[in-house]
C-alpha positions, 0 to 999 in steps of 0.5 A: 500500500502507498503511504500518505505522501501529501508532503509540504513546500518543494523541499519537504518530499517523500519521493517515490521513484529511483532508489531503494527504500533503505541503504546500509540494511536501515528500514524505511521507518529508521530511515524515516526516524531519522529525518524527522530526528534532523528536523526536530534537532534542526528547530521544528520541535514538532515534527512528528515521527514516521508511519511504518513505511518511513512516511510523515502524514502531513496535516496542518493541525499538527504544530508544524509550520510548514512555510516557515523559513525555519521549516524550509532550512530544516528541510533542507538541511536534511533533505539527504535523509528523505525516505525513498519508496520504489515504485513501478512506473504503473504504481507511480501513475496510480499515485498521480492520479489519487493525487488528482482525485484529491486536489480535485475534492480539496478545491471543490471544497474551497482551497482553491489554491491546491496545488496539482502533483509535480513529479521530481527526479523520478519521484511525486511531489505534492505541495501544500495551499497557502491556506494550510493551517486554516480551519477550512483546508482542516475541514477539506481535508476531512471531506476528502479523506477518501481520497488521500493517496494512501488511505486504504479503499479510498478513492480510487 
């Protein structure tokens, strides 16, 4: 199954494509541990640890700012620890277009500003609204559960 890769600004990703998922025998979760230990000890005291795939859910109602110039250097500063997850071209074009399904839903209920799915070196990346931490994309976000790439039995 596909983590949730709803993933903020273009320097924060859970890139999907080339690569494999751990190096030095480190699985996606440690992998994912600790970038999100760099995060946390470069000034984003709450960022949270990763699902079992090595993945951080973003969600705007978690603490974390993720346009703050502060995210943005912590991000960019442990961009090499980034969990990649290997897809198969099919399973990549999967992703893409649950990441369609749900930009869609999250603009017909009102974040008009959602951007569309960019892909990166191989990998997916999607960016978050300016809107993020509002009371409405937290209202969007739950409409559109369903729709989160990801979310088992949703959407597609």
């Amino acid at each position: 199954m596909l983590a949730s890769l709803l993933a903020g600004t273009a320097l924060l990703a859970a890139a999907c494509g080339g690569g494999s998922a751990g190096s030095a025998g480190s699985s996606p979760y440690a992998k994912g541990l600790a970038y999100s230990r760099c995060m946390r000890s470069n000034g984003v005291a709450n960022y949270p640890d990763p699902n079992a795939q090595g993945v951080v859910p973003v969600t705007p109602n978690n603490g974390v700012d993720y346009t703050s110039p502060q995210f943005l250097q912590a991000a960019k500063a442990c961009r090499k620890l980034a969990v990649t997850i290997t897809m198969t071209a099919q399973q990549r074009q999967q992703a893409i277009s649950q990441f369609l399904k749900y930009d869609a839903c999250m603009r017909s209920h009102g974040i008009t500003d959602m951007p569309d799915p960019s892909t990166v070196g191989g990998g997916i990346m999607q960016g978050i609204p300016n809107d993020a931490n509002s009371p409405q994309f937290t209202a969007a976000q739950q409409a559109c559960r369903s729709f989160e790439p990801g979310v088992s039995g949703g959407g597609s």
